[in-house]
N, C-alpha and C positions, 0 to 999 in steps of 0.2 A: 532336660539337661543331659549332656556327653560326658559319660564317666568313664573310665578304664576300672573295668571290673577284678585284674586280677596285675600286679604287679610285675608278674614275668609274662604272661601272655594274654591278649584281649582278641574276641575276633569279634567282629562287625560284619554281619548280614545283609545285602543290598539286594530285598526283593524289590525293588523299583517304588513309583510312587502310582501306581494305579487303586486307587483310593475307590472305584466304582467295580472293579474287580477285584476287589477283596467281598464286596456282599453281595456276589453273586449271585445272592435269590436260588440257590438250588440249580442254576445249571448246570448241566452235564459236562460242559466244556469247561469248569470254574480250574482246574488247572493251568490249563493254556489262555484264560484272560486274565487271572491272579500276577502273573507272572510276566503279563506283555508289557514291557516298557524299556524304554531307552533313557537313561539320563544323558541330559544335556552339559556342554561345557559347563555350562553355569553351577550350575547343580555338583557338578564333578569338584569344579574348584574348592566350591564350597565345604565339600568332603574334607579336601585335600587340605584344606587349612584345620577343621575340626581332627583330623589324622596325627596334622604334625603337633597339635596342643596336646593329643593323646600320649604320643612319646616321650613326654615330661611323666607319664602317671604310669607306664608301664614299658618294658623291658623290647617287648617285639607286641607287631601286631597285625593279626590278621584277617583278612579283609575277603568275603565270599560274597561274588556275586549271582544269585540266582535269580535274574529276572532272564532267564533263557526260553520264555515261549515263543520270542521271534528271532533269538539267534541272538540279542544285544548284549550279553552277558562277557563272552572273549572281548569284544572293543571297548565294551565299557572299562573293564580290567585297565586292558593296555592303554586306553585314554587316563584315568588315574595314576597307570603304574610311571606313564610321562610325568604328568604333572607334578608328580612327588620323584621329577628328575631319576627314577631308578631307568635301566637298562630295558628296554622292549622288546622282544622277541618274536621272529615271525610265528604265525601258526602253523602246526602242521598240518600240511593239507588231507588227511583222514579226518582230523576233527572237525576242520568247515568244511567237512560233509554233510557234519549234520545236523547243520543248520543253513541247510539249502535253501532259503524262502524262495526259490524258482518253480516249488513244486508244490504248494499248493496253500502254503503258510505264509503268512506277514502281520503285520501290526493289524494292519486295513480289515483285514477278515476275522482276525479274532482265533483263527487258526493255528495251531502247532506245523513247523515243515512236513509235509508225508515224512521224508525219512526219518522224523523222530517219531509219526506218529504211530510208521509201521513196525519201528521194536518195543511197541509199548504190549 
């Protein structure tokens, strides 16, 4: 059950639904597969309705998304920040730097981008 935890402000967590990368067995890589997923329209909508019943129960609210081991974390955002009709914003191009999946990271591998893997 979706409750609004605090009446002036609630935030919401969107680590993805990667449900076999959460019991990662002890791998090494268990951040960068934790955290690989994209939600889909469907999925978003779905948010997007459970979002605005929250607005009845609390003041503002907000909404973090950290499923960022393949970059999907910015689109996901601006995919929701539409659906719930708010204003989109480009990115700035420093920040999709760094999540270049061209360089050695994507869903497919399981891999973080080098560029994020090299400030770590």
């Amino acid at each position: 059950m979706l409750k609004a935890t605090n009446p002036d402000l609630t935030i919401v967590r969107m680590h993805g639904r990667n449900a076999a990368g959460w019991s990662g067995n002890g791998q090494d890589n268990w951040r960068a597969v934790r955290y690989l997923y994209r939600y889909n329209e469907s999925e978003l909508r779905e948010w997007a309705e459970r979002l605005r019943k929250m607005e009845q129960e609390s003041r503002e609210i907000l909404v973090i998304f950290n499923n960022n081991s393949g970059g999907d974390a910015a689109d996901n955002a601006k995919q929701l920040a539409a659906l719930l009709g708010q204003e989109v914003e480009p990115y700035p191009p420093q920040q999709m730097d760094l999540f270049d999946t061209g360089s050695g990271g994507s869903a497919e591998s399981g891999q973080q981008p080098q560029k994020y893997r090299d400030r770590q």
